[in-house]
C-alpha positions in Angstrom: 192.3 56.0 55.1 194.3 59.2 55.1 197.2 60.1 57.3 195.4 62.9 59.1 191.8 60.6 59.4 194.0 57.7 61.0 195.1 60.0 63.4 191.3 61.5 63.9 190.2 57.8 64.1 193.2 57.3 66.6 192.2 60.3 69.0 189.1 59.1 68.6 189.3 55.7 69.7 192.0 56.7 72.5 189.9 58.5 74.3 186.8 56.2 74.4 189.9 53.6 75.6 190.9 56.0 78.3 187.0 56.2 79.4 186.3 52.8 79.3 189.6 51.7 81.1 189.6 49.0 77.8 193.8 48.0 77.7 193.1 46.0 74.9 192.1 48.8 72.7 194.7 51.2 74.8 197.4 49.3 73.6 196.4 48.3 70.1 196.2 52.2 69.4 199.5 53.0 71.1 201.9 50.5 69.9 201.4 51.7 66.2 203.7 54.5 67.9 206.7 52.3 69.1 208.8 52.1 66.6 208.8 56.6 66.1 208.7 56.9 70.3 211.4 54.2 70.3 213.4 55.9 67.8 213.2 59.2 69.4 214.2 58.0 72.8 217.1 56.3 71.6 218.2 60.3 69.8 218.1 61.0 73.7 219.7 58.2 75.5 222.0 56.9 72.7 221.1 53.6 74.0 219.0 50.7 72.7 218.0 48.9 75.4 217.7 51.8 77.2 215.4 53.4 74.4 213.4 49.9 75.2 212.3 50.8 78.4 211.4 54.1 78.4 209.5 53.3 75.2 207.6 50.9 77.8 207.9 53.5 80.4 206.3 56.1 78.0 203.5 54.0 77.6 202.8 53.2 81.1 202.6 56.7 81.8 200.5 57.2 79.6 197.9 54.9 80.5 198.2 56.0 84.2 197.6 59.6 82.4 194.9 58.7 79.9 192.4 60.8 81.7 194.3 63.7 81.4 194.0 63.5 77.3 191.2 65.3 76.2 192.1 65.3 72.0 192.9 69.2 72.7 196.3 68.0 70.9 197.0 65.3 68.4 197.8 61.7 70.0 201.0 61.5 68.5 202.0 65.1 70.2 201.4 63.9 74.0 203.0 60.7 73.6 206.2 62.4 72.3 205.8 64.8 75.1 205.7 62.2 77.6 208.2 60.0 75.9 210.6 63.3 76.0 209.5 63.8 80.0 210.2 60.2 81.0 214.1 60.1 79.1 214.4 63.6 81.2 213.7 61.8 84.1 215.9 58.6 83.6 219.5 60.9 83.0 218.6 63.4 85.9 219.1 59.8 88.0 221.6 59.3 86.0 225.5 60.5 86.5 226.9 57.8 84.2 225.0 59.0 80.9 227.1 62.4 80.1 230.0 61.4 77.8 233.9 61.0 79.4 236.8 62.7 77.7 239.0 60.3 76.1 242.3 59.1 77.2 244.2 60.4 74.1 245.3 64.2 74.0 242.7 66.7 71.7 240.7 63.5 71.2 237.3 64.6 72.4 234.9 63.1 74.1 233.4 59.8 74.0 230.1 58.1 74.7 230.8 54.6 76.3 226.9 53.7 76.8 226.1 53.9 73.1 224.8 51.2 71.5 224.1 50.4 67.6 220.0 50.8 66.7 219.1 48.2 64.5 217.6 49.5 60.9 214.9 46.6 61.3 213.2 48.4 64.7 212.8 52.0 62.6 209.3 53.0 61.2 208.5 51.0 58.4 207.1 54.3 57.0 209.4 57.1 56.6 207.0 59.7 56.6 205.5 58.9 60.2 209.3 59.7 61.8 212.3 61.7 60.6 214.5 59.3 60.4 216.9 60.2 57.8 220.2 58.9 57.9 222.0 62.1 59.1 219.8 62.2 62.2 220.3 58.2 63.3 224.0 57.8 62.1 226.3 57.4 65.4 227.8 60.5 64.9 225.0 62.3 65.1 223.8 60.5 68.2 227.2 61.2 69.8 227.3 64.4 69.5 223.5 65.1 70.7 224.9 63.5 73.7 227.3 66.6 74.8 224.3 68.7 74.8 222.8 69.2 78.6 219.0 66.9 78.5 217.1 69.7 78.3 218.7 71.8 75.6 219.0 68.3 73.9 215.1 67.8 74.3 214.8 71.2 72.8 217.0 70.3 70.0 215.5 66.9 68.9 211.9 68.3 69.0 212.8 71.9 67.5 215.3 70.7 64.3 214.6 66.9 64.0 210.9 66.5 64.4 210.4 70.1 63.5 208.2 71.3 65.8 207.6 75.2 66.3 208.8 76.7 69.0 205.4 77.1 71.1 205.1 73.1 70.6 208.2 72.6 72.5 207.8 74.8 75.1 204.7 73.6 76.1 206.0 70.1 76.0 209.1 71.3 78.2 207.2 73.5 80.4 209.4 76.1 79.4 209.0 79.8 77.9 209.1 79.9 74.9 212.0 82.7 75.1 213.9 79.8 76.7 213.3 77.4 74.2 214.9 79.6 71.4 217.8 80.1 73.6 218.3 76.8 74.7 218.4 76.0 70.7 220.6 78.5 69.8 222.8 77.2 72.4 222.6 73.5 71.0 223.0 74.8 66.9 226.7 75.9 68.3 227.4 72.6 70.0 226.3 70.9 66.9 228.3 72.1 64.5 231.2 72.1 66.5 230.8 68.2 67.2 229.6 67.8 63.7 232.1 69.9 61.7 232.6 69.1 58.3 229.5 66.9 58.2 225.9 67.9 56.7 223.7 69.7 59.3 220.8 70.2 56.9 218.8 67.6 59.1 215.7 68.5 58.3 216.1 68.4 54.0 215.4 65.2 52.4 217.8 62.9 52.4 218.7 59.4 51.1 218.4 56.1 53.5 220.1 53.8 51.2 223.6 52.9 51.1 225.5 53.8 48.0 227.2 50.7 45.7 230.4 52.4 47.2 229.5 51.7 51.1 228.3 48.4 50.0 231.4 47.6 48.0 233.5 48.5 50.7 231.5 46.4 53.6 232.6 43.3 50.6 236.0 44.1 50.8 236.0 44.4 54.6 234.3 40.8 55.3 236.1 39.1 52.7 239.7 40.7 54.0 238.6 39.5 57.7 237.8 36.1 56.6 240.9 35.5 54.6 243.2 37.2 57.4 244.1 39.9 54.6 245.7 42.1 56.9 247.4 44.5 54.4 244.0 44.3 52.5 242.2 45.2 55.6 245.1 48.0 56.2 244.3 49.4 52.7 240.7 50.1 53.5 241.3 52.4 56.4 242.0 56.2 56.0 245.4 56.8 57.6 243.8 59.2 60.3 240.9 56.6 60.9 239.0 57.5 63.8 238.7 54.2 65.6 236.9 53.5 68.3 236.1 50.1 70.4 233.1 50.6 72.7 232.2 50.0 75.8 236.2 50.7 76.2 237.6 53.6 74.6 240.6 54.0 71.9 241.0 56.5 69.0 244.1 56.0 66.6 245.4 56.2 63.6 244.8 53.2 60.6 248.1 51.7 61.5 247.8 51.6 65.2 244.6 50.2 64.8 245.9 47.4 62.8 249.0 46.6 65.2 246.7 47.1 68.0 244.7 44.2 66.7 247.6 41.9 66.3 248.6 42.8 69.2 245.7 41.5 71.2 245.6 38.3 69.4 243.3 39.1 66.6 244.6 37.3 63.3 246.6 35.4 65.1 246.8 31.0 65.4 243.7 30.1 67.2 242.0 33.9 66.9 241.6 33.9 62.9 239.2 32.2 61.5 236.1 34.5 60.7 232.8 34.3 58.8 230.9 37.6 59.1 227.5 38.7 57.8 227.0 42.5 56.4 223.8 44.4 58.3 223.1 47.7 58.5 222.6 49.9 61.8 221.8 53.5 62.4 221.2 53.5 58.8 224.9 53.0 58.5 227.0 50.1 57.1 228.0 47.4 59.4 229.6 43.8 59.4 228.9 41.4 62.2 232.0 39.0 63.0 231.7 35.7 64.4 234.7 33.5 65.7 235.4 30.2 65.5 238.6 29.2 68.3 240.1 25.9 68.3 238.1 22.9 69.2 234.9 24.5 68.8 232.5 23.8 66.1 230.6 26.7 65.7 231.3 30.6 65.4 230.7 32.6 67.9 229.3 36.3 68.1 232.1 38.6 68.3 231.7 42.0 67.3 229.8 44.8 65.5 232.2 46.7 63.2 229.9 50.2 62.4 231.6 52.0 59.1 231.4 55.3 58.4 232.8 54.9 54.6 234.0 58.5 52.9 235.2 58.8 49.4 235.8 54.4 49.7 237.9 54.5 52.4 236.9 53.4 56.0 236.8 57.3 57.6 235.8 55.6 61.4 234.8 52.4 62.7 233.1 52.1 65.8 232.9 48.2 67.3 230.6 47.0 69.9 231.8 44.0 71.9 229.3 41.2 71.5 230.6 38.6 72.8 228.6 36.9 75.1 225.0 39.0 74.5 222.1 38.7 72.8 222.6 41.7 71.1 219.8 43.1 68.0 218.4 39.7 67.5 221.4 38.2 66.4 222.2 34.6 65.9 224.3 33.9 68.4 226.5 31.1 66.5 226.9 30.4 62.6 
């Protein structure tokens, strides 16, 4: 079956759901949007398990809605427009989802809700969800997050999922006058966040990592678990941009390593490591385990995110793990 008779057969098949009040069916045909929904609500919240829910919520609404469908607009089209309407709803309750300027002079602005998106939980099929790696990489997702909700609704639907400008206004209840604005507005945020970085987001783009990021993620893990400090030091650009989430730091390489030893990393009874290389956001990543003294097993520790330019380390972004059931992770090696 072809893309575009699927999503006949889907309409289809939603609609005698919604008139027969059949759940089974309801949610058969709905969850083969998850992953795409889950995806996009993450672009607005920056949060997984917050993505979660409204993904949940999205569908809720939907089936309290399902009468109001009447195929006038593709399936997939009035679940993202409730999907965008429900995130709306969570950060106007919300004060604590707008990002907090850092403590460091010129730094910026950081996001201390963000959480890694596991590359597993994207769309199997690339085609069904833009989900190239520029538009799911934490940078990317950071700096959505300094655009207002609504002009950041307007932004994800207008330049990552591509829709015209008519689309989205309808969606947003807005004119479409004010959707144009609104995305004019958000272009100028962008590439002031983003400077220096690609902000072709809709042009194909790769979703592998190069032999370079994976060579890199080697050196990393195999420097962490033999304590290779000055090994470790040699992978970092000297103006790394580092940052340790949900706290917040930015520094350069070298106070990032000292800062480290500092706090007891690498030291007797905080160094022995095994780690295991993952990818999230499309991005590089090594998960560190911990083994302390008197314990026999390693314990989940952290999520190192790399954003690797030109073999060098260019920013690491760590998640604190410790202690939660984070991506499906085992939590002991």
């Amino acid at each position: 079956m072809t893309d575009a008779s699927q999503l006949g057969a889907d309409k289809a098949a939603f609609i005698a759901a919604a008139r027969s009040h059949d759940t089974a069916q309801f949610a058969k045909i709905t969850e083969r949007y998850r992953r795409e929904l889950q995806v996009h609500c993450y672009r607005m919240l920056a949060n997984y398990e917050d993505a979660q829910d409204m993904t949940q919520e999205t569908f809720l609404r939907a089936w309290n809605k399902r009468e109001t469908f009447k195929g006038h607009a593709a399936l997939r089209t009035w679940l993202y427009r409730i999907a965008t309407n429900a995130c709306l709803d969570f950060l106007e309750k919300r004060n604590d989802r707008t990002p907090v300027p850092a403590e460091l002079p010129d730094a910026g602005s950081e996001v201390r809700y963000l959480q890694p998106y596991p590359d597993r939980m994207l769309p199997e099929d690339p085609q069904e969800a833009v989900v190239a790696r520029e538009t799911i990489e934490l940078a990317f997702i950071v700096a959505v997050q300094h655009l207002p909700p609504r002009q950041r609704a307007v932004f994800i639907l207008r330049d990552v999922l591509g829709w015209p400008a008519s689309k989205a206004a309808d969606a947003l209840e807005l004119t479409v006058a004010s959707v144009t604005s609104a995305l004019q507005r958000a272009r100028v945020t962008m590439r002031e966040q983003l400077s220096g970085r690609r902000l072709d987001w809709r042009s194909p783009a790769t979703h592998e990592l190069s032999n370079d990021e994976r060579g890199v993620v080697k050196s990393y893990i195999d420097a962490h678990e033999r304590n290779d400090l000055d090994g470790l030091t040699a992978l970092l650009r000297d103006d790394l941009r580092f940052a340790m989430l949900p706290d917040t730091l930015i520094v350069t390489a070298e106070d990032a390593v000292d800062g480290w030893v500092s706090g007891g990393l690498f030291q007797r009874g905080r160094d022995d490591w095994r780690c295991v290389a993952t990818t999230v956001n499309r991005m590089p990543a090594a998960v560190l385990y911990l083994r302390t003294p008197g314990d026999p097993e390693y314990r989940l520790f952290n999520i190192a995110v790399l954003h690797i330019v030109d073999g060098k380390i260019a920013e690491l972004t760590g998640f604190d793990a410790t202690d939660k059931p984070w991506l499906s992770l085992p939590a002991t090696l």
